[in-house]
C-alpha positions as CSV (number, residue, x, y, z in Angstrom):
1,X,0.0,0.0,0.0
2,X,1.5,3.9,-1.1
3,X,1.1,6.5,1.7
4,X,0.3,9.7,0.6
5,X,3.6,10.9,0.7
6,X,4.6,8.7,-1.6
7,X,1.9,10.0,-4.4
8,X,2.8,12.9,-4.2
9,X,6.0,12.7,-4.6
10,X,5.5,10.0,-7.5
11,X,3.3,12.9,-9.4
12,X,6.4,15.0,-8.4
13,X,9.2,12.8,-9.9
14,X,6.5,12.3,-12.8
15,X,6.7,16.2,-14.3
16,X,10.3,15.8,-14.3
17,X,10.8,12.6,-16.1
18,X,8.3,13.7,-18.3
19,X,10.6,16.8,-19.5
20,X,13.2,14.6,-20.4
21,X,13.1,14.5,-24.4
22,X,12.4,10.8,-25.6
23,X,13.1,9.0,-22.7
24,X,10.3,7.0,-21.2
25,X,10.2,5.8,-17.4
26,X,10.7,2.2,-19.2
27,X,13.7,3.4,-20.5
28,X,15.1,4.0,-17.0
29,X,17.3,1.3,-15.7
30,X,17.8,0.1,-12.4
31,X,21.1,1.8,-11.6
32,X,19.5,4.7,-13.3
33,X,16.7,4.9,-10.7
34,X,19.7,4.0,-8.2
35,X,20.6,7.7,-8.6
36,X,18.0,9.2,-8.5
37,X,16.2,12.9,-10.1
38,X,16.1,14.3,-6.8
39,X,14.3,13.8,-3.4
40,X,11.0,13.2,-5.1
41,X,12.5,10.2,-6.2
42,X,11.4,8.3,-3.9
43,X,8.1,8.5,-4.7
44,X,9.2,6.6,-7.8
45,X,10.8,4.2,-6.0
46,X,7.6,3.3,-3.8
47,X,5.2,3.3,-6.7
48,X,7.0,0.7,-8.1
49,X,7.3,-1.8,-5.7
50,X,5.0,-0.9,-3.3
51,X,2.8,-3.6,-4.5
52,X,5.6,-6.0,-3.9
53,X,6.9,-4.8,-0.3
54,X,5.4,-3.4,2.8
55,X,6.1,0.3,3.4
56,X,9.0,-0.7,6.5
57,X,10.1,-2.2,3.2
58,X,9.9,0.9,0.7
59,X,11.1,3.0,3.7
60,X,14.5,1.2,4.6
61,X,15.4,1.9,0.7
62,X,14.0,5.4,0.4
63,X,15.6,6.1,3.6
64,X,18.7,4.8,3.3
65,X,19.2,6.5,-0.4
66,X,22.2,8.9,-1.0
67,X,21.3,9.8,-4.4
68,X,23.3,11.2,-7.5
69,X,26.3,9.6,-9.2
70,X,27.1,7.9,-5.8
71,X,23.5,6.1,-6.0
72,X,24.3,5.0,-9.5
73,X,27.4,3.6,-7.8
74,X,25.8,1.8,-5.0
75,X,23.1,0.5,-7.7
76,X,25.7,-0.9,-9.6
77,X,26.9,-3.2,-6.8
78,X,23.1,-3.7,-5.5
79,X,22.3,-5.1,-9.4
80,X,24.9,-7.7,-9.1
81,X,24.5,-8.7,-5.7
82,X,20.6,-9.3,-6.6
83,X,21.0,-11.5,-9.8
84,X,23.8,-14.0,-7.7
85,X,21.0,-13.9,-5.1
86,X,18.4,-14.7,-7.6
87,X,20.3,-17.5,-9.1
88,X,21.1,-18.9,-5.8
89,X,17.4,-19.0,-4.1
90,X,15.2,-19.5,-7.3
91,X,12.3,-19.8,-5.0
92,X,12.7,-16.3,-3.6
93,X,11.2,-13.3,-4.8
94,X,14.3,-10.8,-5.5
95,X,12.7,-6.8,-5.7
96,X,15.8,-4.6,-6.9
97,X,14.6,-1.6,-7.0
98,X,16.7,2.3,-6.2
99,X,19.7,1.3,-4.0
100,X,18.6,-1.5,-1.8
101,X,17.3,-5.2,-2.8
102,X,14.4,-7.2,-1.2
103,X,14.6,-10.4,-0.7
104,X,10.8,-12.0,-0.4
105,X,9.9,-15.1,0.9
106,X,6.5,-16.5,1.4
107,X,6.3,-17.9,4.7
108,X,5.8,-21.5,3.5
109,X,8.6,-21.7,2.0
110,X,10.2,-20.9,5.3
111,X,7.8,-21.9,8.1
112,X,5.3,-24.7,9.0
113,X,1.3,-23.1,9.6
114,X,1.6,-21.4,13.1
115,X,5.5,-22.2,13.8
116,X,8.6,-20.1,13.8
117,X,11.1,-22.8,13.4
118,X,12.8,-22.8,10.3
119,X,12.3,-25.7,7.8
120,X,15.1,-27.9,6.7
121,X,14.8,-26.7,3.1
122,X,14.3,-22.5,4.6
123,X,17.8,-23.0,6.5
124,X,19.1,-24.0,3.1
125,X,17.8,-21.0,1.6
126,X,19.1,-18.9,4.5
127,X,22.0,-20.3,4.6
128,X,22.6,-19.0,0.7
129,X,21.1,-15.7,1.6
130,X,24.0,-15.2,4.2
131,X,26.6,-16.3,1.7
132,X,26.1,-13.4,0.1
133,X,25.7,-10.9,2.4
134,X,28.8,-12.2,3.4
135,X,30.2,-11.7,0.4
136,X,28.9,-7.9,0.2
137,X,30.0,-7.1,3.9
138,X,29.1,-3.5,3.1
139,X,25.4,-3.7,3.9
140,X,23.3,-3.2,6.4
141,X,20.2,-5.8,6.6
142,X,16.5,-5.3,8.1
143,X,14.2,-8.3,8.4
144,X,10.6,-8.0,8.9
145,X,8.1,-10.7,9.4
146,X,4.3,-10.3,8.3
147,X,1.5,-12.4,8.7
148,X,-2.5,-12.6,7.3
149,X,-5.4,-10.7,9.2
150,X,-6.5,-14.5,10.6
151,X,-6.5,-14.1,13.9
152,X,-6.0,-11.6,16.9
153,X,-3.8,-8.6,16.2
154,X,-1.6,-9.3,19.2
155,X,-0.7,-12.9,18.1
156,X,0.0,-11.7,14.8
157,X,2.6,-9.5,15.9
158,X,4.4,-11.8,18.0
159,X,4.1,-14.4,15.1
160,X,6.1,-12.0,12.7
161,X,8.7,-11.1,15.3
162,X,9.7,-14.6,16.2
163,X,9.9,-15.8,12.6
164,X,12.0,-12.6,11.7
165,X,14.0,-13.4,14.7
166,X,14.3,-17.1,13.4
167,X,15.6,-15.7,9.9
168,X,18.3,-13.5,12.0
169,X,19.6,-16.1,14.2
170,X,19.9,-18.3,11.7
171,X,21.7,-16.2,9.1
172,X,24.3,-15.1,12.5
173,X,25.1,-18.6,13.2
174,X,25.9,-18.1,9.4
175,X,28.3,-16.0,10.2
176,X,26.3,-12.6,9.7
177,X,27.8,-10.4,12.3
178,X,24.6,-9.6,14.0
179,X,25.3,-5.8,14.4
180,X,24.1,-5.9,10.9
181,X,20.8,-7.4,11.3
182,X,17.7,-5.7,12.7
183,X,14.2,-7.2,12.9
184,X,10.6,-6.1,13.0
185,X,7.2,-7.6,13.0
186,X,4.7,-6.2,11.3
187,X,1.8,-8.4,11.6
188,X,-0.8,-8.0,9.2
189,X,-0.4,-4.0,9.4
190,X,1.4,-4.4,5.8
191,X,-0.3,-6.3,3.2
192,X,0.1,-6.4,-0.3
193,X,-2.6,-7.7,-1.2
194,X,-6.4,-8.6,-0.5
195,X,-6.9,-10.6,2.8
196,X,-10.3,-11.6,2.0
197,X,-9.2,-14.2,-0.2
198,X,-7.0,-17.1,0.3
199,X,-4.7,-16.4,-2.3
200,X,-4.2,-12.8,-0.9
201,X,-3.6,-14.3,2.4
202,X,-1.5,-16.6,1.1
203,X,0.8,-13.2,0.0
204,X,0.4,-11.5,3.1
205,X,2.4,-14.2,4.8
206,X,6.0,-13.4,3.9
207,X,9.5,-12.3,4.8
208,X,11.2,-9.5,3.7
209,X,14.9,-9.0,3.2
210,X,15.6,-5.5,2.6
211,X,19.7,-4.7,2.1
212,X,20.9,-1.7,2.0
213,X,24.2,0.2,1.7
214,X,26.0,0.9,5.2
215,X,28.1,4.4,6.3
216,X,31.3,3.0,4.6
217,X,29.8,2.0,1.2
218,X,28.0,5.2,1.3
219,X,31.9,6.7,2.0
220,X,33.2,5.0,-0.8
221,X,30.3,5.7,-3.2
222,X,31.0,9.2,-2.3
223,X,34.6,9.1,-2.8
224,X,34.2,7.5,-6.2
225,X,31.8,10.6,-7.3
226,X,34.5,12.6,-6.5
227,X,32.1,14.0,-3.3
């Protein structure tokens, strides 16, 4: 779901990409939106995937954004990290999107109905997941558990935190340091789609992986702008 913010920046961003002679928003690529028009951005950024992410989700990439040639820079790194991600968990949903990636898993591909124990198969994905954020030390990570509306609001809640947590302690005993990793439940305050249905449920109950860039990537982003 967009906030309103996020409209209004999207109509925002929308007048300026529009001035630009024969150049579509298709025509954008990735690293492209990496660094950015300006702050309104952002609004971009969350019309796009906010259909795909909750807005923590949207927010930790918005957020975390630096902009200009140094964004480009950090999008470079953030396209390649995504695609080995991609190859190496097929059955994850890979958003890369500004200068962060999301990582989405549906919760049954991680998590038995009502549990928050890992499956056998999920630390295997997990486990590939934290190969490569080992591999990209330069990130900083945010997991956040949702859930579908079944069920009391409370319970929810403590559903999503404990299978977030289960994705972090996993991925430290990994080797992710676990100053890296935050985690948040959302419950079902986020969903992407409708919970009325089962197949909208079925989407509500997911996982997200958002990376972003840390202070010293930013640094060297910078530095290789010539900031």
């Amino acid at each position: 779901m967009i906030t309103s913010k996020f409209k209004i920046a999207t109509f925002s961003v929308a007048l300026a990409i529009g001035s630009m002679a024969f150049q579509s928003c298709d025509s954008l690529t990735k690293t492209q939106k990496g660094a950015g028009i300006g702050a309104a951005a952002g609004g971009v950024l969350g019309a796009i995937i906010g259909k795909k992410a909750g807005n923590t989700a949207v927010g930790a990439i918005i957020g975390g954004a630096v902009g200009g040639t140094a964004g480009g820079f950090i999008g470079k790194r953030m396209d390649k990290q995504a695609a080995e991600i991609q190859n190496a968990i097929p059955n994850a949903e890979v958003v890369r999107e500004g200068e962060g990636i999301i990582v989405k898993f549906d919760s049954g591909i991680l998590f038995d109905f009502d549990s928050a124990n890992l499956k056998a198969q999920a630390k295997d994905n997990v486990k590939s997941l934290a190969g490569s954020l080992n591999e990209y030390p330069n990130t900083e990570i945010k997991i956040i558990g949702h859930t579908d509306n079944k069920g009391t609001e409370t319970y929810n809640m403590g559903l999503s935190e404990r299978r977030a947590a289960a994705v972090k302690a996993y991925a430290v005993s990994q080797g992710v340091p676990a100053s890296r990793l935050t985690t948040v439940g959302k419950g079902f305050s986020e969903p992407i789609a409708d919970n009325s249905t089962d197949a909208g449920r079925a989407a509500n109950r997911r996982v997200e992986v958002v990376i972003t860039a840390n202070e010293q990537l930013k640094k060297e982003a910078a530095s290789q702008a010539g900031g």
